[in-house]
C-alpha positions in Angstrom: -7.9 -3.7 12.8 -10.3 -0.5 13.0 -11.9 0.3 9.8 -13.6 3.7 9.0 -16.1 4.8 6.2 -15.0 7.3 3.9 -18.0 9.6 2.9 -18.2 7.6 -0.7 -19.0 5.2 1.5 -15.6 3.2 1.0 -14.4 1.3 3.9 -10.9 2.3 4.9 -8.4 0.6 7.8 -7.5 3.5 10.0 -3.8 1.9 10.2 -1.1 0.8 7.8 2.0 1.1 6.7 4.0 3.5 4.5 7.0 2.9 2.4 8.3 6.2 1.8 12.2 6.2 1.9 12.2 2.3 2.1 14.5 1.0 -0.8 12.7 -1.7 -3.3 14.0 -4.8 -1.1 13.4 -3.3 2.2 9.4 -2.3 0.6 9.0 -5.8 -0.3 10.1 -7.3 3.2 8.1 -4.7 4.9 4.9 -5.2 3.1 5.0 -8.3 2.9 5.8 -8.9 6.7 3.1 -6.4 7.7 0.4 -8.0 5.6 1.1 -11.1 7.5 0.7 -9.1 10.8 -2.4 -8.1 9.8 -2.2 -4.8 8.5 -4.7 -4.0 5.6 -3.1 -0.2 4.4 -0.2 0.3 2.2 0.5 3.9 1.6 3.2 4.5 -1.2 3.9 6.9 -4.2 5.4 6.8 -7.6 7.9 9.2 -6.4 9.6 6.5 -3.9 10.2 4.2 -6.4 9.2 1.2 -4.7 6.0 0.6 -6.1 6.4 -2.6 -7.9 8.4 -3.9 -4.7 5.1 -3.2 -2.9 2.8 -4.7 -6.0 5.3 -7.8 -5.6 4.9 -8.1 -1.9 1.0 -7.5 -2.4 0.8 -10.6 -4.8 3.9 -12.7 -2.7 1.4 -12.5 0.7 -1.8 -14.9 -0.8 -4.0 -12.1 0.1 -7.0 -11.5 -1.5 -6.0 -8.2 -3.3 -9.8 -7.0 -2.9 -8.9 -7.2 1.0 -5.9 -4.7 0.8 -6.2 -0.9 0.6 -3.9 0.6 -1.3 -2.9 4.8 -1.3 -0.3 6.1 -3.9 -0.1 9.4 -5.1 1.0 10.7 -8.4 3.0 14.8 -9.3 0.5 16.8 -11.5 3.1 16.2 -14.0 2.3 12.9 -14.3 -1.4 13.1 -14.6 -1.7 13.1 -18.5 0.7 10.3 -18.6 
């Protein structure tokens, strides 16, 4: 997969998958089975509430986590926290 270099110099895949909408179980499978496709980029949020289906699938695949690039985001609210 195409990667691209972020301007602090972190490499980036230019495609992954996202998980918003995706219920825990359907996260997992769809991490998981994208991981083994190849893909490199997970995009979720704290809001979906899949997250730790995600971390699960992450750790499941035997990839290297060092190797996967990972995006969440976070509400202000939940900054301090």
């Amino acid at each position: 997969m195409k990667e691209i270099k972020l301007n602090n110099n972190v490499v980036m895949p230019q495609v992954g998958i996202g998980t918003f909408l995706l219920e825990p179980n359907d996260a997992y499978n769809s991490v998981l089975n994208a991981l083994k496709m190849g893909y490199r980029l997970i995009d979720t949020a704290n809001a979906y509430r899949n997250e730790k289906a995600v971390g699960r699938a992450i750790k499941d695949s035997g990839i290297t986590r060092s190797d996967i690039f990972v995006s969440t985001k976070l509400w202000p609210s939940e900054y301090e926290k």
